[in-house]
N, C-alpha and C positions, 0 to 999 in steps of 0.2 A: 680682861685688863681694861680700866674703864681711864680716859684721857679728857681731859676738860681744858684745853691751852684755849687761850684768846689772843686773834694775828691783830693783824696790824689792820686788815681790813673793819673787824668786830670796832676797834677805837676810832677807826672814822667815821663811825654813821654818825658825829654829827654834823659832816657834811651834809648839805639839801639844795637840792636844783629845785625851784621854786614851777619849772616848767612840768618837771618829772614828777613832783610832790601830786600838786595839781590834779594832771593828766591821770593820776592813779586813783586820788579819791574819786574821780566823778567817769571813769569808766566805767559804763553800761554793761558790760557783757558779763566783769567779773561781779558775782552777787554771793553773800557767804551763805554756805551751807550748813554751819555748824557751828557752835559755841568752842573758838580756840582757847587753849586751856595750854599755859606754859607747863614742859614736863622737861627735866634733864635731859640732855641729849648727852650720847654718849657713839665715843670715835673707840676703833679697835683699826689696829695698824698689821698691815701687810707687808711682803716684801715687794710686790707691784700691785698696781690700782686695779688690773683686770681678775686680781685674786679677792681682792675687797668687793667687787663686783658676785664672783662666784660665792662667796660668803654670805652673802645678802639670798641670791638665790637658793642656796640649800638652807638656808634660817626662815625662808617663806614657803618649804616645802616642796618647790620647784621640781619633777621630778621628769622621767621619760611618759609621754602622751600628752603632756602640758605644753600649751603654747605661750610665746613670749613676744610680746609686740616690740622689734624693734626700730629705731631710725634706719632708713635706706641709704645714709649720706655718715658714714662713722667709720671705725678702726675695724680690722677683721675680729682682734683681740676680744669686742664686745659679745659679736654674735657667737663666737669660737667660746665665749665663757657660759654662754645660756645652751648650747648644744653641750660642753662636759659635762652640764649638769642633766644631761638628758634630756632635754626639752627640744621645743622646733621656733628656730625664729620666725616671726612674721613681719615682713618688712612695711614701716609707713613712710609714704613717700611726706617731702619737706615744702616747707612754703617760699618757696622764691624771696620774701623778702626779709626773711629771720634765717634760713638755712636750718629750721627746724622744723619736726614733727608738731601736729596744731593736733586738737580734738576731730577736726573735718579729715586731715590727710587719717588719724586712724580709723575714725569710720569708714569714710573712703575704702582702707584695706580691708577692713572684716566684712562691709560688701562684694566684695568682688572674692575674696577668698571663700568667704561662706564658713568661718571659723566657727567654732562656739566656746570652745572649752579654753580660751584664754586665762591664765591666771595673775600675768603682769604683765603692766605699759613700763617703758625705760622710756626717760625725757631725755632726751640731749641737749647739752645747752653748748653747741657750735660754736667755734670761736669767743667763745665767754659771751655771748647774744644771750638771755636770759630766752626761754621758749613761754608760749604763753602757756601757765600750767595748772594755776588755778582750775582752768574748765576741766580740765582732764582730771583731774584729782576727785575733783568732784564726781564727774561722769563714773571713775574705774572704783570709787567706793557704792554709788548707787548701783552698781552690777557685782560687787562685791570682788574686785580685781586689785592684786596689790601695785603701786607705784613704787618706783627707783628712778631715784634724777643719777644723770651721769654728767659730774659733775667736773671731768677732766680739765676741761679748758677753763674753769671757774676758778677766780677767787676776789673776793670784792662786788661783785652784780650781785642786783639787787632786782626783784619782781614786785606785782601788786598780790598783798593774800585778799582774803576774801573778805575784809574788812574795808580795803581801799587806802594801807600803808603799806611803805616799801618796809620789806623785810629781806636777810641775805638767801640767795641763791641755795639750792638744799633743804630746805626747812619747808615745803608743800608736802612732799611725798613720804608714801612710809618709809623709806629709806635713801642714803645718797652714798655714793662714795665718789671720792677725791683720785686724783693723781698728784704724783710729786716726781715724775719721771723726766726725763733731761730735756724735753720741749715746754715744760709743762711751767703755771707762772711760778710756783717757787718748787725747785729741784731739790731731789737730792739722789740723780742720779737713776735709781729706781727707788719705786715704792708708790705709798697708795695706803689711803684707808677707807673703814664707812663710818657712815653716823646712822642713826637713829634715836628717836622718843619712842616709838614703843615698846613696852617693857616685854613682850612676849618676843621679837625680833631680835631684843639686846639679848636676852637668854641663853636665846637661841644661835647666834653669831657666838657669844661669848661660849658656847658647849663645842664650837666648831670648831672655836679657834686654840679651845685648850686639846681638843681631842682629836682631832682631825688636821691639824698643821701642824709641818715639823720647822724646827727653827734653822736659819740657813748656817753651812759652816764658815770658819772658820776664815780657809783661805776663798770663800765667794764675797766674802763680807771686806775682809781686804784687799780684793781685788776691787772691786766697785769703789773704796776708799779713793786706790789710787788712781781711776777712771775720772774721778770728780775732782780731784789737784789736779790730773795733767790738763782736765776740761776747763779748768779756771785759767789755765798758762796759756792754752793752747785757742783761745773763744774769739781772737780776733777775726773778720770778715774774710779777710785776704787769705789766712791758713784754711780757711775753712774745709775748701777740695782733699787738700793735700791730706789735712787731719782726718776724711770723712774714708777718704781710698787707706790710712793707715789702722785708721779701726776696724774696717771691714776685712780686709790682710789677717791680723791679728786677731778678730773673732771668728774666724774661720779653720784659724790652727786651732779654735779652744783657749787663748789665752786670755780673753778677758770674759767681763759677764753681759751677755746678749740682754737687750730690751724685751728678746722673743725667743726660746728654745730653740732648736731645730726642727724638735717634734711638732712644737706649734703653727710651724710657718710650712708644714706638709698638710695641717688639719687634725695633728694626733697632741690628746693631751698626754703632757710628758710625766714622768715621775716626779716625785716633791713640786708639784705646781703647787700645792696649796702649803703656803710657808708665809710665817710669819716675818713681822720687820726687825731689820736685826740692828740693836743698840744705837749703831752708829749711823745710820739713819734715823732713828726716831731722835736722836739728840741733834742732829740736823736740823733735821723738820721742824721740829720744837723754835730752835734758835732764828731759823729762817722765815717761818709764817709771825713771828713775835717784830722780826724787826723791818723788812722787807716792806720799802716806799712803791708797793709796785701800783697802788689804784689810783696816787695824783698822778703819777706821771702816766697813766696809759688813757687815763682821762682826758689829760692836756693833749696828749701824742692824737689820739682819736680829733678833736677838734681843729688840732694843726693839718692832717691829712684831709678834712673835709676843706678847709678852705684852701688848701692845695690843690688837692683833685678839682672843685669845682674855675677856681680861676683859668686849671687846665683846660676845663670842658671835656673833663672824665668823669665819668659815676661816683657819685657820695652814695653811700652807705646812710642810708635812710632808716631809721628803728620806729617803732611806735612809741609814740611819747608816754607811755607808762611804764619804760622799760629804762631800767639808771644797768647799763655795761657796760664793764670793762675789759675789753677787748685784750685777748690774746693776741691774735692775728685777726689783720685788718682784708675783710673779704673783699674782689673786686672782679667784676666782669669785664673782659679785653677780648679784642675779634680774635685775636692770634695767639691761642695760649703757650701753643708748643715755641712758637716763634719769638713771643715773648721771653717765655724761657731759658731758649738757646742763648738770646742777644745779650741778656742778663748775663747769664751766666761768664761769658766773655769780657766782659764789662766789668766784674764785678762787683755786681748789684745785688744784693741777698733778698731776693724775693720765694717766695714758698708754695710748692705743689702737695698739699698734703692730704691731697684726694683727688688721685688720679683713677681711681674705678670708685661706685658709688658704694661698696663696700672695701673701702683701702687694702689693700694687702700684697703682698711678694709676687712674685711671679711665680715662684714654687706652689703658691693652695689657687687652687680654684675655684670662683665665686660659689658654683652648684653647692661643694662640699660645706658652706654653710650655710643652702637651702637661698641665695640668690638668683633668678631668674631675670635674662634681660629683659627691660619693658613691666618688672615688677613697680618700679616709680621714678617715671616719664622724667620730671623738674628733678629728680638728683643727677640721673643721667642727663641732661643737658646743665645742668650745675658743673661735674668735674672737667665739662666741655672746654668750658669757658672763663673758671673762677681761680684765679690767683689769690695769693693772700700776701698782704705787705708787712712785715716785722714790725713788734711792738714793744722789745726788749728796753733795759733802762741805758742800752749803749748807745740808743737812735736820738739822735739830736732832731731840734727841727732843721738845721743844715742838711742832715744826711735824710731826713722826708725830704726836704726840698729836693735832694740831688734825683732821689728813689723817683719822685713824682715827674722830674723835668726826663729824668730817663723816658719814662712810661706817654707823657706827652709827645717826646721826639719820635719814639718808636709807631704810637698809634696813628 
């Protein structure tokens, strides 16, 4: 099933920050490797993003004895999707000041590992922080390793290719896939796709997705329907706990549809994991990346928290000037994270912990089970130490950054 939509982010590049522009053409490090050659890209839709993910990896052959390099600072869902497919993660630690995986943090691991038989790098692109990917792209085709950008938090960032213009987030790597799941910048609830240019990968996902995914029923499709009206009714700040303790109530009896199986959140892939997106999501999706103002305003929001934070005399969020992002969640380091937390939370202050272990997950799976070792990478582990993340949603005025920031000033 081949999808060709254009969001809202595609119509704004002709936005241009004259700083960002700049900064990209005359970066040193990025140098092109190869005569870029437009080809179709083509999206195939899931019923979650970490299935778009799995897709990707059985379309690259991915199989058990292959290793897969991933971020040390991400979802459990990622690494949990490169082990169904039989493989071994191997974790890269992140660079302190992008919250991603670089070409140095991966070598870094395959030194110290002594790997060889890698067959793909995952790029993370944290907080919608574009990762510098370019070098790596290049590096994982010179040793003949495939790439996958993970492109969760992404929509609207923009990176340098190898020419020295910004182009959108996704389009380095052999392949990317999306989310569209209820944190994510346009929802629909759950869901997820991939993209890809090359014709041998589309084939490939496309033989997957006709043969190998069952399409979800009936009453899972209207239930998620009605998960997404009550989540429209129900999104205010203040309901937030009370809605958060009644989902959890309710996904527990079985009555609604989980972001994570049961089976998943033990370490075991469950049956019908590999399903396609069902109708009412894809005509979601469709409506929502078409119309959704999300990259002016998370543009402005980002600039508003910087001279926030700084008049504060708390940490700006510093990026390298070849990087135009647009920020999901706005990352920030605070001496007292849990304390920060608490105070917040009583306050209510909607600030976000969404990597409280360097591989996130439940308290039910345990980090070993997807091949995580403490002390595998140093700065992610002192990352969930210390990093809160501030909301970026289109409901945050600059009043409520003001309020969010003056909280965070009183409390430090």
């Amino acid at each position: 099933m081949k999808l060709a939509f254009q969001t809202a982010a595609d119509r704004e590049l002709s936005w241009r920050s004259t700083t960002v522009e700049s900064a990209c053409k005359t970066e040193r490090s990025i140098q092109p490797t190869h005569n870029v050659v437009a080809r179709p890209r083509y999206e195939f839709m899931f019923w979650r993003g970490r299935v778009a993910l799995y897709a990707i990896l059985k379309s690259l052959g991915i199989t058990r004895g292959d290793t897969v390099i991933v971020p040390g600072y991400t979802c459990f869902a990622v690494p949990s999707a490169v082990c169904f497919a039989g493989a071994t993660p191997l974790y890269a630690d992140i660079e302190q000041s992008t919250f991603n995986v670089s070409l140095k943090t991966i070598l870094a691991a395959l030194r110290t590992k002594s790997i060889t038989n890698v067959k793909a790098v995952l790029v993370q692109h944290t907080y919608g922080i574009p990762a510098d990917t370019q070098p790596i792209v290049s590096w994982a085709r010179e040793h003949s390793i495939s790439t996958i950008e993970d492109c969760a938090h992404v929509q609207g960032s923009r990176y340098c290719n190898g020419s020295g213009e910004l182009i959108p987030v996704g389009t380095l790597a052999d392949a990317a896939f999306f989310s569209s799941q209820w944190t994510k910048p346009v929802s629909t609830g759950l869901g997820g796709w991939a993209v890809t240019s090359d014709p041998t990968i589309f084939r490939n996902i496309e033989r997957f997705r006709m043969n190998d995914c069952i399409s979800p029923k009936f009453a899972e499709s209207f239930l998620l329907l009605m998960q997404v009206v009550l989540r429209e009714m129900l999104s205010h700040p203040r309901m937030y706990e009370n809605t958060r303790r009644a989902y959890q109530a309710l996904y527990k009896r079985g009555l609604l549809v989980g972001t994570s199986s049961k089976e998943e959140l033990h370490g075991h892939m469950p049956a019908g994991y590999a399903k396609r997106m069902s109708l009412f999501q894809n005509l979601l999706l469709r409506r929502r990346l078409a119309n959704a103002p999300y990259s002016a305003h998370r543009r402005g929001l980002k600039q508003t928290y910087d001279a926030l934070l700084e008049a504060a005399g708390l940490p700006v969020l510093r990026l390298p000037p070849q990087l135009d992002a647009v920020l999901l969640r706005y990352p920030l380091r605070v001496r007292s994270k849990q304390g920060v937390l608490a105070e917040a939370k009583k306050s209510g202050i909607a600030l976000g912990d969404w990597y409280s272990h360097p591989i996130d997950r439940p308290d039910s799976l345990e980090a070993e089970t997807v091949g995580y070792r403490t002390g595998d990478c140093p700065e992610a582990e002192r990352t969930v130490r210390d990093v809160i993340n501030l909301p970026m949603g289109p409901d945050i005025t600059e009043k409520k950054a003001a309020q969010i920031v003056n909280f965070l000033r009183d409390f430090e």
